[in-house]
N, C-alpha and C positions, 0 to 999 in steps of 0.2 A: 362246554359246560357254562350254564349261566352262572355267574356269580359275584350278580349284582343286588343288592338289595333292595327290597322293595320299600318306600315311605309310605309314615303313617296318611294315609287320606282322610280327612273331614268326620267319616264315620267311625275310621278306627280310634279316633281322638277323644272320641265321649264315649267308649267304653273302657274302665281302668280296667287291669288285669294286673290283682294283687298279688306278689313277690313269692308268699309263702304259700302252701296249699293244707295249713293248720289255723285255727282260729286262734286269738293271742290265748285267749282263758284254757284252751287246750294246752297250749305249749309251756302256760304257766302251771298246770296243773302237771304236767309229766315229768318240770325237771325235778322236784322234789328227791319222784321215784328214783330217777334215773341212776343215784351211787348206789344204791341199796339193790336194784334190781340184778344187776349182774355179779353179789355177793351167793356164798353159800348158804346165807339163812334169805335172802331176796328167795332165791328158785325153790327154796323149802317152802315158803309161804306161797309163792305163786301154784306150788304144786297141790297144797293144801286149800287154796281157793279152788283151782280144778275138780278136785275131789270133791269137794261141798257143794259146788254149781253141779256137777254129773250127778249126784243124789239127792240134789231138789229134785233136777228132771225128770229120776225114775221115780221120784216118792210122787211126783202130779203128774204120771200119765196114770194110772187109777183114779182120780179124783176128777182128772180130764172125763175118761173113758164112763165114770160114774152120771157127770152133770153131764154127758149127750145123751146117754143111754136111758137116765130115768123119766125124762119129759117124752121121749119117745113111745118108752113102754106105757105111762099113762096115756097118752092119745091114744096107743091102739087098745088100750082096757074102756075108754071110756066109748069108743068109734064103737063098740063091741058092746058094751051097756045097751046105749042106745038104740043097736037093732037089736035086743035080745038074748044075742048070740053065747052071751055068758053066763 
């Protein structure tokens, strides 16, 4: 088994590869949450975000389902003007 290490070459030298795989404004932003988070009113509040995000969703797929559907139906009323046919 090899196991000798391989040195950095010329190339690998001019590219850094930073320590962390968070950005600082993220890591500054999460420690605030972090006592609060794993409390009994953290996981009530996060639950209660859940809830609120899952009933935007279903309250905009109707309004999604509305802004495809009604430019649609006008093309084919007016494709239909056009020859007649209505």
């Amino acid at each position: 088994m090899n196991t000798t290490r391989r040195l950095a070459g010329s190339r690998d030298a001019v590219i850094p590869v930073p320590d962390v795989t968070k950005a600082p404004v993220a890591i500054a932003l999460d420690l605030p949450w972090t006592p609060l988070a794993h409390t009994f009113l953290g996981q009530v509040g996060a639950g209660i975000v859940d809830l609120f995000a899952a009933l935007g969703v279903v309250l905009c797929v109707p309004a999604v389902i509305l802004a495809i559907g009604i430019p649609f139906a006008l093309c084919i009323r007016v494709l239909l003007w056009m020859t007649g046919a209505l």
